[in-house]
TORSEDO-816531 format. One record per atom (N, C-alpha, C): x, y, z; residue in one letter. Coordinates in steps of 0.02 Angstrom, whole numbers, padded with zeros to 5 digits, always signed. Atoms other than C-alpha are relative to their C-alpha. Layout:
<atoms>
XYZA;...
</atoms>
This chain:
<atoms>
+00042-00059+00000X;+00000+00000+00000X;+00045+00062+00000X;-00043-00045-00004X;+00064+00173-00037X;-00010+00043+00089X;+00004-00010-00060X;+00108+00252+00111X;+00093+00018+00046X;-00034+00025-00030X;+00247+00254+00255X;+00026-00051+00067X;+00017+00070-00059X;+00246+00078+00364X;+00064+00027+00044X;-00050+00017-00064X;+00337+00089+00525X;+00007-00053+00038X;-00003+00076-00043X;+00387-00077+00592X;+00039+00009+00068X;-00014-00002-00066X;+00404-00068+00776X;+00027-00051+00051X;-00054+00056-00022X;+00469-00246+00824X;+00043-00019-00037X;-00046-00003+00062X;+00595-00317+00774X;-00021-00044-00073X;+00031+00036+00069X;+00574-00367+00607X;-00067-00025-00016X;+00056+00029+00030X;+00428-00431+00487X;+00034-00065+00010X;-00013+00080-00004X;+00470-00625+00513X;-00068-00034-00048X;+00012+00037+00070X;+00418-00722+00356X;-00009-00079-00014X;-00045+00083+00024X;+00403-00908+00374X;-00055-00028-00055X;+00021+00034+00060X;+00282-00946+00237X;+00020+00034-00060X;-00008-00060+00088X;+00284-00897+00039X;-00054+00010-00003X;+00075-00050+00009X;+00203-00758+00012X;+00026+00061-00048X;-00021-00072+00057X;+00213-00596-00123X;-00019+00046+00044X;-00018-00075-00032X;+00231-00426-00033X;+00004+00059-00053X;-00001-00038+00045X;+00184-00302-00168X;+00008+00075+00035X;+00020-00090-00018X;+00216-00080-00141X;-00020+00026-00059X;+00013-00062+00071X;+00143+00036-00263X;+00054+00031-00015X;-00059+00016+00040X;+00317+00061-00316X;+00064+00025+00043X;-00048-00001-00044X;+00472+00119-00235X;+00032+00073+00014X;+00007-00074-00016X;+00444+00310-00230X;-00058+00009+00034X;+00064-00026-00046X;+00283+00280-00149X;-00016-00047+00061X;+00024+00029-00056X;+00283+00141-00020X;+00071-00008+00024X;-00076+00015-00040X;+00427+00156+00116X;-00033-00048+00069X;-00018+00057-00082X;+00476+00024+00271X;+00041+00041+00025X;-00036-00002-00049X;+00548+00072+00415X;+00000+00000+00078X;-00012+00027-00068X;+00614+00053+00577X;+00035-00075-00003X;-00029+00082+00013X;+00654-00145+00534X;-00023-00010-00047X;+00027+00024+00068X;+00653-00240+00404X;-00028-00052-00015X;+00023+00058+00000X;+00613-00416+00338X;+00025-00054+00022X;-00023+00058-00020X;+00675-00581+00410X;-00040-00049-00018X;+00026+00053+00045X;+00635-00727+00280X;+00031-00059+00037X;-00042+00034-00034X;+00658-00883+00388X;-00065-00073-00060X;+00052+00049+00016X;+00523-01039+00381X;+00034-00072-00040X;+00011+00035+00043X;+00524-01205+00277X;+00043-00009-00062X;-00045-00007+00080X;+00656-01231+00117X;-00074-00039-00028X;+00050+00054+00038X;+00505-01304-00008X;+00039+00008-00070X;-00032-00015+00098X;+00573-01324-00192X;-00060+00032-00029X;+00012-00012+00029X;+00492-01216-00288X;-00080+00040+00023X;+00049-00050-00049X;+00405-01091-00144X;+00039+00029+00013X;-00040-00069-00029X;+00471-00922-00100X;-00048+00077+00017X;+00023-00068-00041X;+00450-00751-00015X;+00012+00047-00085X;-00026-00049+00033X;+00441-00604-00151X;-00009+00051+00029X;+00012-00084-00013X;+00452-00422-00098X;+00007+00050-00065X;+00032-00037+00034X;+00407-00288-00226X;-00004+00065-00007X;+00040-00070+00004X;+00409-00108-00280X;-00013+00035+00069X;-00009-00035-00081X;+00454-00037-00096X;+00065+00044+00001X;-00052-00015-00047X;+00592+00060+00003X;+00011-00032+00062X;-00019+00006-00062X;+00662+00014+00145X;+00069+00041+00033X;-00040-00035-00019X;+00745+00115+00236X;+00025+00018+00084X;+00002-00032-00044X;+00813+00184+00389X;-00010-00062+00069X;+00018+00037-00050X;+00820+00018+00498X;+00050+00007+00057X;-00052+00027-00073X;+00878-00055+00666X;+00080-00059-00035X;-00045+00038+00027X;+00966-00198+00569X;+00004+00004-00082X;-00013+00011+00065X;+00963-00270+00402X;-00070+00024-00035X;+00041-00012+00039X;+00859-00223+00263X;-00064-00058-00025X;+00034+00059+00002X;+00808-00394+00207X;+00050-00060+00028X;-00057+00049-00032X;+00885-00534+00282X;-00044-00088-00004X;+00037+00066-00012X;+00856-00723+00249X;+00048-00041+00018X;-00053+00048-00008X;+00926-00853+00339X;-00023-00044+00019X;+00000+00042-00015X;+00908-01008+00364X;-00093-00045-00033X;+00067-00001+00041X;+00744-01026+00249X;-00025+00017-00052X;+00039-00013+00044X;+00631-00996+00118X;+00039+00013-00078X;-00018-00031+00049X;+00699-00942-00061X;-00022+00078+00003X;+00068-00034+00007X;+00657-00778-00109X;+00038+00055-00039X;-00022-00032+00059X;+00665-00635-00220X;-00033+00059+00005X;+00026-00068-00003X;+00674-00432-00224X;+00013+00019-00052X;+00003-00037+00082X;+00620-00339-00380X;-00030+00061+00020X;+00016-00058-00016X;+00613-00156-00390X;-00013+00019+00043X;-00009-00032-00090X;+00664-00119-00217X;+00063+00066-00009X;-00055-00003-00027X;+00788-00003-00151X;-00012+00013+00072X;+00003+00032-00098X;+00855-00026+00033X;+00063+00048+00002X;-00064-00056-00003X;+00963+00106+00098X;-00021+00027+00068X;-00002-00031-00075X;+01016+00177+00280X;-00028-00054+00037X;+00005+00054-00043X;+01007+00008+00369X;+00071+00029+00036X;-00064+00027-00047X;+01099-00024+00528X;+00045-00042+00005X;-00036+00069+00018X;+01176-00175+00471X;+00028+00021-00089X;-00005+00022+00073X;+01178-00237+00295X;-00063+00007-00027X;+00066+00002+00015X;+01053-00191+00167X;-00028-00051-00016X;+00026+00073+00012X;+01031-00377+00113X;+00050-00050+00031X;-00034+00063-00040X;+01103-00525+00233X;-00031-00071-00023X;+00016+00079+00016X;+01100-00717+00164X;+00036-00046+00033X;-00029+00055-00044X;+01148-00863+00281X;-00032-00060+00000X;+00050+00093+00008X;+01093-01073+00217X;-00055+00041-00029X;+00037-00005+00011X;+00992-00986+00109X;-00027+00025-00104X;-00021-00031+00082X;+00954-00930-00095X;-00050+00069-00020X;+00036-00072+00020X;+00898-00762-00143X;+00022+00032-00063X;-00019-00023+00052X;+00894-00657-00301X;-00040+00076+00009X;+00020-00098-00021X;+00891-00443-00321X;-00007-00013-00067X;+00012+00022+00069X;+00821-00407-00474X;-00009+00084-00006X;+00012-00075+00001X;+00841-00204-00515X;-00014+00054+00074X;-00034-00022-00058X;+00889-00168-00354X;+00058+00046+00012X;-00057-00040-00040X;+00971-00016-00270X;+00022+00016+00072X;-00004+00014-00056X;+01054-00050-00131X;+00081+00064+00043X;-00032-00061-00026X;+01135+00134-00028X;+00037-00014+00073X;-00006-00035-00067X;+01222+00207+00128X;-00018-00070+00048X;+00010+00058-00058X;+01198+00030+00238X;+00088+00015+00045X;-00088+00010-00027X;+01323+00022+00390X;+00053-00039+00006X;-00053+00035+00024X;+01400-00117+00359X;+00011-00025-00073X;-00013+00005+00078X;+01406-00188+00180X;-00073-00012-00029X;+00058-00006+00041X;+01273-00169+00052X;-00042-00051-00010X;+00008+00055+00000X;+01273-00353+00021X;+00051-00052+00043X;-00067+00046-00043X;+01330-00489+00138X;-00051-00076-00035X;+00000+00057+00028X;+01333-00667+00065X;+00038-00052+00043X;-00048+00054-00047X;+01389-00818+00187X;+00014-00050-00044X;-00003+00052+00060X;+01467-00958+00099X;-00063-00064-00013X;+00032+00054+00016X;+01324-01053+00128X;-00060+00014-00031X;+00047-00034+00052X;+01210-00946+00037X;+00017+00016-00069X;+00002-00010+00073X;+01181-00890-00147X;-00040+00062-00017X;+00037-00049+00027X;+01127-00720-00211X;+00006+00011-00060X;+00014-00035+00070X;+01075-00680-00378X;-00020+00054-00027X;+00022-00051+00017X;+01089-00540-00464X;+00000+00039-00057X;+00011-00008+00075X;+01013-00469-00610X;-00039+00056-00012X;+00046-00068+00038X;+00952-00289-00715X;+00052+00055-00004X;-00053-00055+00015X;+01040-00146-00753X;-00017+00051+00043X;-00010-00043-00044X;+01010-00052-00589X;+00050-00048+00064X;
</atoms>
């Protein structure tokens, strides 16, 4: 929904697949926390997020670990406390993604994860 969401605990926690659409990424911002994609590995089930900002968190922007697949298209994530995207035992793909200003690294990738990334932003 357009708008600006304030998430007040920590994190959205994610354990099923589910699509997360914003009316696009100049008009629906996150903040305060971000997402935490955990739940279930299923082959061929995943989390998508969508046409948002996120901005301005406690920790990470999106963060999946230890769960779900999942996949951000036409996001950007910028001014996290952490990392704007964290992957740990887990597979994710950015898809025209801009990822700013995070305090520790933009993208963090553990070896036991896999990020994909693809578009010309």
């Amino acid at each position: 929904m357009k708008g600006t969401h304030i998430v007040t605990e920590k994190n959205v926690t994610i354990e099923h697949p589910i699509k997360i659409f914003g009316a696009g990424r100049d008009q629906t911002f996150v903040k305060g926390y971000g997402f935490k994609i955990a739940g279930k590995k299923e082959e061929g089930k995943n989390v998508v997020l969508k046409d948002m900002t996120i901005s301005e968190t406690s920790g990470y922007g999106v963060e999946g670990r230890d769960g779900l697949s999942w996949l951000c298209d036409s996001m950007t994530i910028t001014q996290c406390g952490r990392s704007g995207v964290c992957a740990v035992n887990t597979k994710g793909r950015l898809i025209n993604c801009v990822i700013t200003q995070c305090e520790y690294s933009g993208i963090y990738c553990d070896s036991t994860a896999l990020i994909e990334l693809e578009g010309d932003q």
